[in-house]
C-alpha positions as CSV (number, residue, x, y, z in Angstrom):
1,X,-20.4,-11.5,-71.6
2,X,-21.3,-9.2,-74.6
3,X,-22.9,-6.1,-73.5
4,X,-26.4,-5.4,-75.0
5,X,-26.5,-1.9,-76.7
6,X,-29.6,-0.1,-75.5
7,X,-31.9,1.9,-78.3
8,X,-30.9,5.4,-76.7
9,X,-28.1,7.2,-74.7
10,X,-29.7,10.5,-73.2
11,X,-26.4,12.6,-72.7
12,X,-26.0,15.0,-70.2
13,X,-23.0,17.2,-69.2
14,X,-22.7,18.9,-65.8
15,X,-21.1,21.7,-64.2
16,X,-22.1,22.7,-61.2
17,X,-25.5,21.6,-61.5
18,X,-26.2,19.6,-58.3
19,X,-29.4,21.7,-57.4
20,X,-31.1,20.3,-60.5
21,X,-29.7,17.1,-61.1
22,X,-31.7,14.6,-59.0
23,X,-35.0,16.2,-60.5
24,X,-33.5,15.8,-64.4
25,X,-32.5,12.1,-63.5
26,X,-36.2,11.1,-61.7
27,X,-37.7,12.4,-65.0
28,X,-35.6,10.0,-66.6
29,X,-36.1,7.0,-65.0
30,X,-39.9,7.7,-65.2
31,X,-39.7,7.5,-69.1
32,X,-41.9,5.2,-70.7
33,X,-39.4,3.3,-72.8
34,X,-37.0,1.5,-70.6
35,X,-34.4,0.5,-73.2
36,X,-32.0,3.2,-72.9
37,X,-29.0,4.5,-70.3
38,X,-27.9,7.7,-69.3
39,X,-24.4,8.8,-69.9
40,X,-23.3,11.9,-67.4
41,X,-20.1,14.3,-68.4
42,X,-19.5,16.0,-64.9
43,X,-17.2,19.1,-66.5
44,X,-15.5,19.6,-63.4
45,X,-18.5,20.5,-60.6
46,X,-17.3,21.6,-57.3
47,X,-20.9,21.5,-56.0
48,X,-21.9,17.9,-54.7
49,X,-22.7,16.5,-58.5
50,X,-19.9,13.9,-58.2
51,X,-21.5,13.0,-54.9
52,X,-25.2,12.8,-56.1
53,X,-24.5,10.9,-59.4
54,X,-22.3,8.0,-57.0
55,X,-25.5,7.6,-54.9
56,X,-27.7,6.3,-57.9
57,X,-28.4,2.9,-57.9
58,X,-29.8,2.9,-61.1
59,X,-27.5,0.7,-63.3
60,X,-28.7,2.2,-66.6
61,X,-26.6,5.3,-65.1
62,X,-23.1,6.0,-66.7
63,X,-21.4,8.6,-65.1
64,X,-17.9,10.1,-65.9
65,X,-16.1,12.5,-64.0
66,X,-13.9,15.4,-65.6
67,X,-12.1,18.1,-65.0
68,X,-13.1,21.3,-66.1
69,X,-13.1,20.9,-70.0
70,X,-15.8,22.9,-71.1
71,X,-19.2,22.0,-72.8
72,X,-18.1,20.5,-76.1
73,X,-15.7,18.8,-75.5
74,X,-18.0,17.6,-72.5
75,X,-21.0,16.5,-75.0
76,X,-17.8,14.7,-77.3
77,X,-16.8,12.4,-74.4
78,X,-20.8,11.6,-73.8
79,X,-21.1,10.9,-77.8
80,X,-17.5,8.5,-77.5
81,X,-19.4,6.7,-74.9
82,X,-22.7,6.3,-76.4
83,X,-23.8,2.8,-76.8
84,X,-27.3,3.9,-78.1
85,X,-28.4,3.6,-81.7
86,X,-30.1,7.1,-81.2
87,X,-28.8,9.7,-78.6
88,X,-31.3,12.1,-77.1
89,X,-29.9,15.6,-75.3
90,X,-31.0,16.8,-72.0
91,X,-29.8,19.5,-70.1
92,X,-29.3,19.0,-66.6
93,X,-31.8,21.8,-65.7
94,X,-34.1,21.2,-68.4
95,X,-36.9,18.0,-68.4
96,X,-38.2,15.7,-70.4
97,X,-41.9,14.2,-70.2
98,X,-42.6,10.4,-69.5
99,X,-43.4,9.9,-73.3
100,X,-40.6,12.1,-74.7
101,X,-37.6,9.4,-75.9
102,X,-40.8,7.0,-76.9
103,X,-42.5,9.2,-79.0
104,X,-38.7,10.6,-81.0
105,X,-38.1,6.8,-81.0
106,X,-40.8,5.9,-83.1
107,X,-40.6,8.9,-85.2
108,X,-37.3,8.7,-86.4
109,X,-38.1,4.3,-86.9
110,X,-41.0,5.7,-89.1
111,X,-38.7,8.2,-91.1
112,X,-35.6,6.7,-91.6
113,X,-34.6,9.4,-93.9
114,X,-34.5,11.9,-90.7
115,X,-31.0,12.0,-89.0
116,X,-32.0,14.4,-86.4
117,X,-36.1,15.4,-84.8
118,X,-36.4,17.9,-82.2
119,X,-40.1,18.8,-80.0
120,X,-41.8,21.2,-78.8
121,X,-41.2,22.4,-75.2
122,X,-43.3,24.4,-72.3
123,X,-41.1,27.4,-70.6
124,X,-40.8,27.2,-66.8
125,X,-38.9,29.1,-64.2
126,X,-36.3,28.4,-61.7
127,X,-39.8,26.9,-59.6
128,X,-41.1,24.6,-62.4
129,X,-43.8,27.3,-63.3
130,X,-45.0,27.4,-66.6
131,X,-44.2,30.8,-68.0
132,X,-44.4,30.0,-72.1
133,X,-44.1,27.4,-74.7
134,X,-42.3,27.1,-77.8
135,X,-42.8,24.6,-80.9
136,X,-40.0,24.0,-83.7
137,X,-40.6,24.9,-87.5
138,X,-42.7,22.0,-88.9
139,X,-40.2,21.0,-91.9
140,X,-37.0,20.5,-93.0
141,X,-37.1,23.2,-95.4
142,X,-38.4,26.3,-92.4
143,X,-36.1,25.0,-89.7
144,X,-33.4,25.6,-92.0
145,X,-34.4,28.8,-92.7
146,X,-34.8,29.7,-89.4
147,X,-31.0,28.8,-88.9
148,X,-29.7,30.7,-91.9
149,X,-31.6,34.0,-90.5
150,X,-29.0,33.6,-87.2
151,X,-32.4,32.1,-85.2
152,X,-32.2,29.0,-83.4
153,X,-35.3,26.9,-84.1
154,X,-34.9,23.6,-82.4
155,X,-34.2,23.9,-78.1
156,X,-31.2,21.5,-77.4
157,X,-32.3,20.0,-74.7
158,X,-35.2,18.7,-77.4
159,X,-33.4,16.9,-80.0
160,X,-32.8,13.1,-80.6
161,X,-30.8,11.9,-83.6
162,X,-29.1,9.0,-85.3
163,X,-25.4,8.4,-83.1
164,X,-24.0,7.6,-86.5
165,X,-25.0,10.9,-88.3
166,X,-23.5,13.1,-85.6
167,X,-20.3,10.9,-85.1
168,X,-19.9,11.0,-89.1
169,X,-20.3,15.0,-89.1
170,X,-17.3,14.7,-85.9
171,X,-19.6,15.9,-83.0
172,X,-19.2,19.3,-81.8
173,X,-16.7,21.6,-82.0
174,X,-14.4,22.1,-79.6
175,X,-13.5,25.4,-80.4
176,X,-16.9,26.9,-79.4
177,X,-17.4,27.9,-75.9
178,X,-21.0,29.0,-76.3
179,X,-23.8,28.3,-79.0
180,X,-22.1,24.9,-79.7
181,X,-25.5,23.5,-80.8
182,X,-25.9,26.4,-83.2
183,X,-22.7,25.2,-84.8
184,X,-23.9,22.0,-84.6
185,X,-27.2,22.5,-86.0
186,X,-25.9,24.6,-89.1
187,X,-23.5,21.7,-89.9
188,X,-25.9,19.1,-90.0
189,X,-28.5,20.8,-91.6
190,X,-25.8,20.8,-94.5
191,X,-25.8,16.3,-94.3
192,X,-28.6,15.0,-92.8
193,X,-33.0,16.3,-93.2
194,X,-34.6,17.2,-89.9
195,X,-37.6,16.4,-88.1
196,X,-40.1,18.1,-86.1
197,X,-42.8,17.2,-83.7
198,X,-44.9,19.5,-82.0
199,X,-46.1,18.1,-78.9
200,X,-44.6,19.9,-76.1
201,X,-42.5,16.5,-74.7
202,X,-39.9,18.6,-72.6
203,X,-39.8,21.6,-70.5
204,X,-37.1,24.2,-71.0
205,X,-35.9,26.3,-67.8
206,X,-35.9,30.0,-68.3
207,X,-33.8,31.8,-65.9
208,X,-31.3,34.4,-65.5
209,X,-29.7,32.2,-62.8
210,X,-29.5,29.1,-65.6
211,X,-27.2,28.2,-68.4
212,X,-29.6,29.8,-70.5
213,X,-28.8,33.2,-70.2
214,X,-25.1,35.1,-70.6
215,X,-23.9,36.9,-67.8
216,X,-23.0,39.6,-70.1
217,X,-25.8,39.1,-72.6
218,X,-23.6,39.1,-75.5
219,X,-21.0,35.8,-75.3
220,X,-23.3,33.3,-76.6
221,X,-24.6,35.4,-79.1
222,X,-21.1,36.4,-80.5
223,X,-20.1,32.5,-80.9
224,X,-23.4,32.1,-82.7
225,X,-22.7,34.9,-85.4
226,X,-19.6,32.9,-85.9
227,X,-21.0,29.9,-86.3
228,X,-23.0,31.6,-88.9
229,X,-20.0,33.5,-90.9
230,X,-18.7,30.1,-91.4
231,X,-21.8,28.2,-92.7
232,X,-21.9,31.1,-95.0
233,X,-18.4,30.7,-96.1
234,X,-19.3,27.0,-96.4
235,X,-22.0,27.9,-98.7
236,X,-20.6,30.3,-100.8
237,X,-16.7,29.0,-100.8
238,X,-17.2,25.7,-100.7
239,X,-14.5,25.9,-97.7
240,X,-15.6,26.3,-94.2
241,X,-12.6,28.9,-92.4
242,X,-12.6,27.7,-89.2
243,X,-11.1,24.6,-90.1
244,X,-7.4,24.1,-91.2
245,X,-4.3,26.4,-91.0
246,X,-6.1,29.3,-91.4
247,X,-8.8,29.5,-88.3
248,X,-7.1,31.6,-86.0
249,X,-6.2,34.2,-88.4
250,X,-10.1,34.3,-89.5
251,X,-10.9,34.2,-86.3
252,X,-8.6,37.1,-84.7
253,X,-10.5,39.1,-87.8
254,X,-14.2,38.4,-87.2
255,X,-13.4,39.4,-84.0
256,X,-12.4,42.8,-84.6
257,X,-15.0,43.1,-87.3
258,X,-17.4,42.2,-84.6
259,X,-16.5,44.7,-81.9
260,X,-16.9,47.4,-84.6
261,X,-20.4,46.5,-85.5
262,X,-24.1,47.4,-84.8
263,X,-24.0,43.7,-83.5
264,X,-22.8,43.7,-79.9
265,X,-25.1,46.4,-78.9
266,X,-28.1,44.7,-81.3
267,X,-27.5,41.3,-79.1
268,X,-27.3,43.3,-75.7
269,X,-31.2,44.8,-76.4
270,X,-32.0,41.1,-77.4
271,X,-30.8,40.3,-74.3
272,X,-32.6,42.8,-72.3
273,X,-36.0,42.3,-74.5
274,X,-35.5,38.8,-73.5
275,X,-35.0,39.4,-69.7
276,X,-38.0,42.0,-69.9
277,X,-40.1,39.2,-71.6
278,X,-39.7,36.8,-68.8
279,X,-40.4,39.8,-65.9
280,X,-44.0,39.8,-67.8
281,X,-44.2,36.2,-67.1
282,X,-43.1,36.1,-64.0
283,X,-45.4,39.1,-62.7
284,X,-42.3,41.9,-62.4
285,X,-43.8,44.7,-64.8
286,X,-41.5,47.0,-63.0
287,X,-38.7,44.8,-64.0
288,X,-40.0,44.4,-67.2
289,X,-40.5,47.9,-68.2
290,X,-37.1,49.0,-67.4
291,X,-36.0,45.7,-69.7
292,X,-37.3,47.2,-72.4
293,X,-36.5,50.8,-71.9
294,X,-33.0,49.9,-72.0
295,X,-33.7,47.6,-75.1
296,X,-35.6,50.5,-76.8
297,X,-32.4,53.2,-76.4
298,X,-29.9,50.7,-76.8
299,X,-31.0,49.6,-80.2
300,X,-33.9,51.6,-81.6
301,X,-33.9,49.8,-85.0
302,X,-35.4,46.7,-83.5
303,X,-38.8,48.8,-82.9
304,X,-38.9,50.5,-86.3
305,X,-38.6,46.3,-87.2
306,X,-41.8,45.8,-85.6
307,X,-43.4,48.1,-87.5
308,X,-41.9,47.5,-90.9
309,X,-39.8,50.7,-91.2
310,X,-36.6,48.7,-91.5
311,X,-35.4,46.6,-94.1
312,X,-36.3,42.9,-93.3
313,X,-33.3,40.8,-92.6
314,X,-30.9,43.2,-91.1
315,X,-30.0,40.5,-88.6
316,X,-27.7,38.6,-90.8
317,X,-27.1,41.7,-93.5
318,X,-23.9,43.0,-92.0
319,X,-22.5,39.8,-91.2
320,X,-23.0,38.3,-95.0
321,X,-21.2,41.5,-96.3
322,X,-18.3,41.1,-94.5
323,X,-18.0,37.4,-94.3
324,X,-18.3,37.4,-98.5
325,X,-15.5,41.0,-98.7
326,X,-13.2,38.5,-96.4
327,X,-13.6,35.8,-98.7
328,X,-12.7,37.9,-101.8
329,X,-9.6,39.0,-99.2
330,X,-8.5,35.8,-98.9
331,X,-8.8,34.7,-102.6
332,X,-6.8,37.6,-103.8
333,X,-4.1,37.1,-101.8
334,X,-4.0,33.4,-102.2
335,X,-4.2,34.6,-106.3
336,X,-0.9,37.0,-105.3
């Protein structure tokens, strides 16, 4: 018997994530539109997952169990086995509303020049509190922008797009190991328009104890910069240097660029103003203070920002110089 392709394959990918898995899946199951299955990449849990996802009864669940391979080649074996026409992200802490995959549905079958749409979202914490909300930018045109000034605009756990959009741009790239949906989002930008809706349709958890925060405060931050040397590159060479022979070698070099900028100790106060920022909303002003102390003397430059006494877009300043004088590098000697 021919097997009926549903309209949408909400991937998920797993590690270690059994304390919030049977809440994402209820929220799923309680979704307005029907037509759709659920593909789960457990990337080698340890923690009951495996256990939990072969108690569902559910038969629009498709689980797969993996060793540990890491996140993008996680979501790549989730996109391989999506039968959808669109394919909507969800985080395995993160949760969407009943409407959520009805309402991207009919917005992208009303726009079929959009490849990708992502929605608004309400903050909670570890307890499902409400601490802060967050909406994407409302065009094509600002959420690219927003990319291009190193700024993440659309939450991950948001986004529905086209299955054959994403499979044509190759999925994610495996050699991330954080920000793989920066990477992502800065490549299709380049091929496909985005979308935007505000209503708030998902709820994105905040927590130091989550995915959503670096132990260090500085890994994810670090592969995003390099995601954003290379759409650079992309726009200004024509070439993108993290594919072909020559990625390690360009790699090795942003690397020790990197550790000798302001940008490591720029992303460590963004972490800390963003751990002080949810102490205020959790109540901990004692916490929060001290956040934002250490933010304060660790990078001054971000509070002389605030008050315009710093050039505007010294975020991505440093980066663009060095990206565009390795370039120029790598011409001349090619030219030799």
């Amino acid at each position: 018997m021919e097997t009926v392709s549903p309209i949408v394959t909400v991937l998920m990918t797993v590690r270690n994530g059994a304390v919030w898995l049977e809440q994402a899946l209820r929220c799923l199951w309680a979704q307005k539109l029907t037509d759709f299955e659920v593909v789960v990449i457990d990337d080698g849990s340890i923690d009951g997952t495996a256990e939990i996802l072969s108690r569902s009864k559910d038969e629009r669940l498709r689980a797969f169990i993996l060793g540990s391979v890491g996140r993008a080649r996680a979501l790549n074996a989730g996109l391989a086995a999506a039968r959808g026409r669109y394919v909507a992200i969800q985080d395995v802490d993160d949760l969407s509303s009943p409407r959520r995959l009805q309402v991207e549905v009919d917005y992208l079958e009303q726009h079929p020049e959009i490849g990708l749409v992502g929605t608004g979202a309400d903050l909670i914490d570890r307890q499902g509190r409400k601490i802060g909300s967050t909406v994407p930018a409302p065009s094509h045109t600002e959420i690219v922008r927003g990319l291009t000034s190193l700024r993440k605009t659309m939450a991950h756990s948001t986004v529905m797009f086209r299955t054959s959009c994403m499979r044509e741009c190759g999925g994610y790239r495996q050699l991330f190991t954080k920000a793989v949906d920066f990477d992502l989002l800065l490549r299709l930008s380049e091929r496909i328009t985005f979308g935007s809706i505000p209503d708030r349709l998902c709820q994105i958890r905040e927590s130091l104890n989550t995915m959503t925060f670096d132990v260090d405060g500085g890994d994810q931050w670090e592969w995003a910069l390099l995601a954003f040397v290379s759409a650079h590159a992309r726009r200004v060479d024509g070439v993108d240097p993290l594919e072909g022979e020559g990625r390690d070698y360009f790699v090795a070099r942003f690397r020790k660029w990197y550790k000798s900028s302001h940008y490591p100790r720029a992303f460590r106060a963004a972490y800390l103003r963003r751990e002080g920022k949810l102490a205020i909303r959790s109540g901990q002003k004692a916490w929060a203070l001290r956040a934002m102390g250490l933010a304060l003397a660790l990078y001054p430059q971000w509070a002389l920002r605030r008050v315009h006494l710093w050039p505007a877009g010294w975020e991505t300043r440093e980066a663009v110089r060095w990206v565009v004088a390795e370039l120029h590098s790598r011409s001349g000697t090619q030219r030799q």
